[in-house]
C-alpha positions in Angstrom: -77.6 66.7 35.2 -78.8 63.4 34.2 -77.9 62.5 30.2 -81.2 62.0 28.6 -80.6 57.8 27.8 -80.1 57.3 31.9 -83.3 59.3 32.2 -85.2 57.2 29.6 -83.9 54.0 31.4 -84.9 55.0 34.7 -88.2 56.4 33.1 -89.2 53.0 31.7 -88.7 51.1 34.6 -90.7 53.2 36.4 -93.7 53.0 33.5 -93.2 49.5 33.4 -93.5 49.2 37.0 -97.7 49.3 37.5 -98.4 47.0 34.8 -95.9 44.4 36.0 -97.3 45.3 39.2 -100.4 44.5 38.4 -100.0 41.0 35.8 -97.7 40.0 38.8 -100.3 39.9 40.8 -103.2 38.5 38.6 -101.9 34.7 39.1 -101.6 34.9 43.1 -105.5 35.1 43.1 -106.2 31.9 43.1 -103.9 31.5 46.4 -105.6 34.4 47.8 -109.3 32.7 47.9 -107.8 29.8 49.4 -105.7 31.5 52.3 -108.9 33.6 53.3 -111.4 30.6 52.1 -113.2 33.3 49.5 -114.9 32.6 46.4 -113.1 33.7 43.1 -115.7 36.7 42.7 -114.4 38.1 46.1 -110.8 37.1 45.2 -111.0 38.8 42.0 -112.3 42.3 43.8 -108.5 43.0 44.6 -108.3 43.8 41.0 -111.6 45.8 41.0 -110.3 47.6 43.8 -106.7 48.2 42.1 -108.0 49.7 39.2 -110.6 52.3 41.2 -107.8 53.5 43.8 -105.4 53.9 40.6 -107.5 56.5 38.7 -107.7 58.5 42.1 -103.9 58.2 42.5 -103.5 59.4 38.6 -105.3 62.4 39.9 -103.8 63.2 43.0 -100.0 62.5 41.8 -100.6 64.6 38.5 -102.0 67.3 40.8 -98.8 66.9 43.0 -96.3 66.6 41.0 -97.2 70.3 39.7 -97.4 71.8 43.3 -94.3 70.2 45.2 -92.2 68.3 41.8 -91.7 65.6 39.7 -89.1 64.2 42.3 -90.8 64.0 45.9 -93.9 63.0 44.5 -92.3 59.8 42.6 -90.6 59.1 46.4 -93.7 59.5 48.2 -95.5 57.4 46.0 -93.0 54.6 46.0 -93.1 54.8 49.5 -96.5 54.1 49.7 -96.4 51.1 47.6 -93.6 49.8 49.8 -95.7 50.0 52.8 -99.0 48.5 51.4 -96.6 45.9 50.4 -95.5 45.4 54.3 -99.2 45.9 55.4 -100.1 43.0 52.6 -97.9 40.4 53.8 -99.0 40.8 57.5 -102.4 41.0 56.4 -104.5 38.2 58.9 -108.2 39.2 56.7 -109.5 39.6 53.0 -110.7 43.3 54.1 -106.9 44.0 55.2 -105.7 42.6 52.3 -107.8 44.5 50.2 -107.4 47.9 51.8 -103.0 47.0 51.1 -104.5 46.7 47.4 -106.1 49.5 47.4 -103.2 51.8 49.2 -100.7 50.0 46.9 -102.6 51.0 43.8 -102.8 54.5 45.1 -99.0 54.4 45.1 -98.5 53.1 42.1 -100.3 55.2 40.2 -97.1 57.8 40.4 -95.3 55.5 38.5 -97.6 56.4 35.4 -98.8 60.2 35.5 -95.5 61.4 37.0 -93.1 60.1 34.8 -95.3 60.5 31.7 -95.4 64.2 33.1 -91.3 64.4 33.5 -90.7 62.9 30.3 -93.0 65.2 28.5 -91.1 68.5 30.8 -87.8 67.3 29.3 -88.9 66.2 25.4 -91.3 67.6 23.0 -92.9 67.4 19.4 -91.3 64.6 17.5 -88.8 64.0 20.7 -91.1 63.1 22.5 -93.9 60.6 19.9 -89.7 59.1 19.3 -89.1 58.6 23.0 -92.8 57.6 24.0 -92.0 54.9 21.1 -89.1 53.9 22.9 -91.1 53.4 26.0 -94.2 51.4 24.1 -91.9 48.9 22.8 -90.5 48.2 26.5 -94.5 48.4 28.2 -95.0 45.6 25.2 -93.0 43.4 27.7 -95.0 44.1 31.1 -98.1 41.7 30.9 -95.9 39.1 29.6 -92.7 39.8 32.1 -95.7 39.6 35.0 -97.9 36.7 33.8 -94.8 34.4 34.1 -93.0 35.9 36.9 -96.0 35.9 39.3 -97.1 32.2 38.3 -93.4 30.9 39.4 -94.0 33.4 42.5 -97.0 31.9 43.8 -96.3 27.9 42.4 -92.8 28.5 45.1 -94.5 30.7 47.6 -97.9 31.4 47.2 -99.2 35.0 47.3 -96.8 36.0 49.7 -94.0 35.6 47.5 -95.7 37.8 45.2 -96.3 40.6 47.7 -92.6 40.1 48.8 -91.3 40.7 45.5 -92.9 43.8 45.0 -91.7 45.4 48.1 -88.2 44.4 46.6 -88.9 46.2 43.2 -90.8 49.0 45.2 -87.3 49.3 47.6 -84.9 49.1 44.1 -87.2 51.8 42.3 -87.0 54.3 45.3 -83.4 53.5 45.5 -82.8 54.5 41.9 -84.8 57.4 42.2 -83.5 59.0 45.2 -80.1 58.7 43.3 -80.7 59.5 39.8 -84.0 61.0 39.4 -84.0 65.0 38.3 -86.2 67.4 39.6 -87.8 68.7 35.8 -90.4 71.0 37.2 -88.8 74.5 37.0 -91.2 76.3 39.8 -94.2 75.0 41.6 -97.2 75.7 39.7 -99.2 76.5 42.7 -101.9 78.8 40.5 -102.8 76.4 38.9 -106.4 75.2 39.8 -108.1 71.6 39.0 -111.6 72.6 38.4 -110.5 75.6 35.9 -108.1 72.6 33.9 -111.3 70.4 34.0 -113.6 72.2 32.9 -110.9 73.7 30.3 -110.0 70.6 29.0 -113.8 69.4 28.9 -114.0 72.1 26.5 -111.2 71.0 24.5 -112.5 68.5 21.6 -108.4 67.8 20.6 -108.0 66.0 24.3 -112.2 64.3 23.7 -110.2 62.9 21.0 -107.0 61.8 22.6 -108.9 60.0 25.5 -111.3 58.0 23.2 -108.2 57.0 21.0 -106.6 55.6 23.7 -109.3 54.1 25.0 -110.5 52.6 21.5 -106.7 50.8 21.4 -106.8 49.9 25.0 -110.2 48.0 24.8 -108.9 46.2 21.6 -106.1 45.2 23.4 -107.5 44.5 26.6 -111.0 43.0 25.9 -108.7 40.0 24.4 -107.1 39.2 28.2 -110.5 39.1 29.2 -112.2 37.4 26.5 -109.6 35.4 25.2 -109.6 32.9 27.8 -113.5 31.9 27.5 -112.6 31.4 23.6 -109.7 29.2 24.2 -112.2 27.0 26.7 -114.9 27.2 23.9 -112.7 25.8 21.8 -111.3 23.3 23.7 -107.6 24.8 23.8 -105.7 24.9 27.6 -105.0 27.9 29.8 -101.3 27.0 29.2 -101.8 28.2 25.5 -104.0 31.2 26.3 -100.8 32.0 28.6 -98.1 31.4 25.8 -100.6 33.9 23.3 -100.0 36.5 25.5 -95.6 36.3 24.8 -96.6 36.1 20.8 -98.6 39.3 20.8 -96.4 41.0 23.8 -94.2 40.6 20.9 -96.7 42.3 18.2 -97.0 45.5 20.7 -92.8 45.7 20.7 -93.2 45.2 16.6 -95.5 47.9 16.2 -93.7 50.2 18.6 -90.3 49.2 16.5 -92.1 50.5 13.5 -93.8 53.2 14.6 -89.8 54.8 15.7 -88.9 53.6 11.9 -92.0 55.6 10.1 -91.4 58.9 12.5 -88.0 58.4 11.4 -89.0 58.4 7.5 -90.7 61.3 8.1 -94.7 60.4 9.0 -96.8 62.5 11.1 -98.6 61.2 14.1 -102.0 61.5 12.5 -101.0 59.3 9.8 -99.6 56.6 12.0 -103.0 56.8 13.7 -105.1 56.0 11.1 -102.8 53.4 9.9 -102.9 52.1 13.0 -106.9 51.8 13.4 -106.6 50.4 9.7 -104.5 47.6 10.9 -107.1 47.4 14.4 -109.8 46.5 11.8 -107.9 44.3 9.6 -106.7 42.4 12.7 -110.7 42.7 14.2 -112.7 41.4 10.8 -109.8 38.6 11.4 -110.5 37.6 14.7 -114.4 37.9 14.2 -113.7 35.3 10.8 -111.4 32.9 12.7 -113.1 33.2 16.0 -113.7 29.1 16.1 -110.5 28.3 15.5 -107.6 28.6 17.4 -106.2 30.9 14.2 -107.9 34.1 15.8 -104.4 34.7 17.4 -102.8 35.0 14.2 -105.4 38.2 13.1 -104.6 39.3 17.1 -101.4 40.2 16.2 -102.5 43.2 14.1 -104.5 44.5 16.9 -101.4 44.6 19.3 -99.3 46.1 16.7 -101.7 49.0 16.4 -101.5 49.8 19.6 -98.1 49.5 20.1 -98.0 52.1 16.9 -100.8 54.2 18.0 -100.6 54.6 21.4 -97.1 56.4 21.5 -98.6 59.4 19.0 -101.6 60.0 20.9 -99.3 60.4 23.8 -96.9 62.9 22.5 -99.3 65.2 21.0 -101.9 65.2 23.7 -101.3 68.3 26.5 -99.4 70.7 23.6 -101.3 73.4 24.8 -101.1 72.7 28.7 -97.3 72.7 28.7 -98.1 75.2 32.2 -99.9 72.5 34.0 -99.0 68.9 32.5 -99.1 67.2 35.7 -102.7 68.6 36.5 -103.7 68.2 33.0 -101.9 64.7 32.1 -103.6 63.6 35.5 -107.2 64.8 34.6 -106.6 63.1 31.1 -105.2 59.8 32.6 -108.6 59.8 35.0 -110.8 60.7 31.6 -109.4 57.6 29.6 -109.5 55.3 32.8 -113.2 55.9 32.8 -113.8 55.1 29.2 -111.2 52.3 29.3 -113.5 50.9 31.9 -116.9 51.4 30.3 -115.8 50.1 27.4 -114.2 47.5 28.8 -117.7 46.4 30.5 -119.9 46.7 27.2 -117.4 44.1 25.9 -117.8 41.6 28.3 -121.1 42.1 28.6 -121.1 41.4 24.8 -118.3 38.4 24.9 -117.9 39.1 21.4 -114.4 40.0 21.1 -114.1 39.8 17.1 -116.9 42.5 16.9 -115.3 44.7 19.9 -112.5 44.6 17.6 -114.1 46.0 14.8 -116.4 49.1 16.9 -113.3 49.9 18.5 -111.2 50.5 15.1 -114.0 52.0 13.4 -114.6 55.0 16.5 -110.1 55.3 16.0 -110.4 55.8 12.2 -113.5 57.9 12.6 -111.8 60.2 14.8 -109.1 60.6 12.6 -111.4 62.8 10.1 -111.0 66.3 10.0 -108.2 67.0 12.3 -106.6 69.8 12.1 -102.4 70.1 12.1 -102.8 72.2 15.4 -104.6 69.2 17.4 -101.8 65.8 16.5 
């Protein structure tokens, strides 16, 4: 059997592996519009269309994974990237691009729901808030790893180069997989149905409140990518700086993730890295919202990255206690819930563009739900 540290390496790589799929491939759209002569609205839709055909790939791969296993679900998926990839690079049209998008976000999406669900098989209770720690500290890294690897990618190649080295890490990934990657699923779970886990977990206000903490961190985190650059142009600062932001508080999210492993380790409970967490979201918001004509809102930023490189992990581990007989079907059903709200709120903020006072609603709906919870629920 596989020791647990060659399981967590493998595991990581695999988590990292949609986020640096998908910051790889943020800088190639430029490229994109000008090999199929689109405007940067259409361009931009392969990233609409990445996001939609990931949620429904969280659900089907979660829902797989418990009816055939962790391991041939992780393949197939990989697979599928690998051959959007193929499909990508020949692609002669935008609509054949996008449809390789759209089957390589479907694939992907195994990369996050089935290792999260083989991770949580092997570990639990503080085991697992210590090794989804581990993990936060290395997804910290993605966006940054991506942003710079896929501008060099493009600058040499253009978008093809990008496409090309993701078929490579797709190929390595499968590769690793097919050689170290344990079956964790003791017996298919065919009895277990979707709509009586939905409307189960629908009932269930402890997983309400999982899925609007992570997407309260998420939309403090991400509203800044997509904010932050209008507020660097507002006040007159270069892409190249908006660009080098992202390494300082990719740094932040490995910080808080660094500390969160030290406070488990001194003996704090999830709930009450949680809350200090959305304590340090709203310091790190009022910040932002004081500082926001100034370049200085970066500085304030770096609280807001550190919560969720702190909270995240907790809300995580604790989540599907009480679904340990169906956590692909469950973690897939909770991965589709958050990508929803993630999403919406994502929207409301740029509808807003006012990032400092994001900041602040997101915090305040994280330390609000950390009120009245019972021991049973984190």
């Amino acid at each position: 059997m596989i020791s647990n540290r060659h399981l967590l390496i493998l595991a990581v790589a695999l988590l990292m592996f949609p986020q640096i799929a998908q910051t790889l491939y943020s800088p190639a759209l430029g490229d994109i519009g000008q090999a199929f002569a689109v405007s940067p609205q259409a361009a931009a839709q392969t990233l609409s269309v990445y996001f939609l055909a990931f949620a429904f790939g969280v659900v089907t791969w979660g829902r797989v994974c418990d009816r055939i296993g962790r391991r041939p679900s992780m393949l197939a998926g990989l697979t599928i990237y690998a051959v959007a990839c193929v499909i990508g690079l020949f692609a002669v049209s935008f609509n054949q691009l996008l449809m390789a998008q759209a089957l390589a976000a479907f694939g992907a999406a195994v990369g996050s729901v089935v290792t999260q669900t083989l991770l949580r098989d092997r570990f639990q209770g503080a085991a697992l808030a210590q090794v989804f720690s581990l993990v936060g500290m290395a997804l910290a890294a993605s966006p940054a790893i991506g942003l710079f690897s896929g501008a060099a990618l493009v600058q040499g190649f253009g978008y093809r180069g990008v496409l090309a080295a993701l078929l490579l890490i797709a190929v390595t990934l499968w590769l690793w997989s097919w050689r170290a990657l344990p079956e964790t699923l003791a017996q298919p779970l065919a009895s277990v149905g979707l709509f009586e886990t939905l409307a189960r977990m629908l009932c269930d206000t402890a997983i309400w409140r999982s899925a609007l903490w992570i997407a309260s961190f998420n939309v403090a985190l991400f509203s800044y990518y997509s904010l932050g650059p209008f507020l660097f142009q507002r006040i007159g600062l270069s892409e190249a700086a908006f660009g080098y932001s992202g390494v300082i508080l990719a740094l932040g999210s490995g910080f808080g993730a660094w500390l969160n492993k030290r406070l488990l380790n001194a003996g704090f409970s999830a709930l009450q890295l949680i809350r200090l967490a959305g304590f340090s979201c709203l310091l790190g918001g009022l910040g932002v919202w004081g500082l926001q004509d100034s370049g200085a809102f970066v500085l304030p930023m770096v609280l807001v990255v550190l919560a969720f490189g702190m909270a995240i992990p907790n809300i995580l581990g604790s989540a599907l206690v009480n679904y340990a007989d169906r956590l692909g079907t469950a973690g897939a059903l909770l991965g589709l819930l958050y990508y929803l709200l993630i999403g919406a709120g994502l929207m409301l903020a740029g509808a807003s563009q006012a990032l400092g006072e994001t900041l602040i609603v997101c915090s305040g709906v994280a330390l609000l739900l950390t009120i009245n919870v019972g021991k049973a629920n984190v």
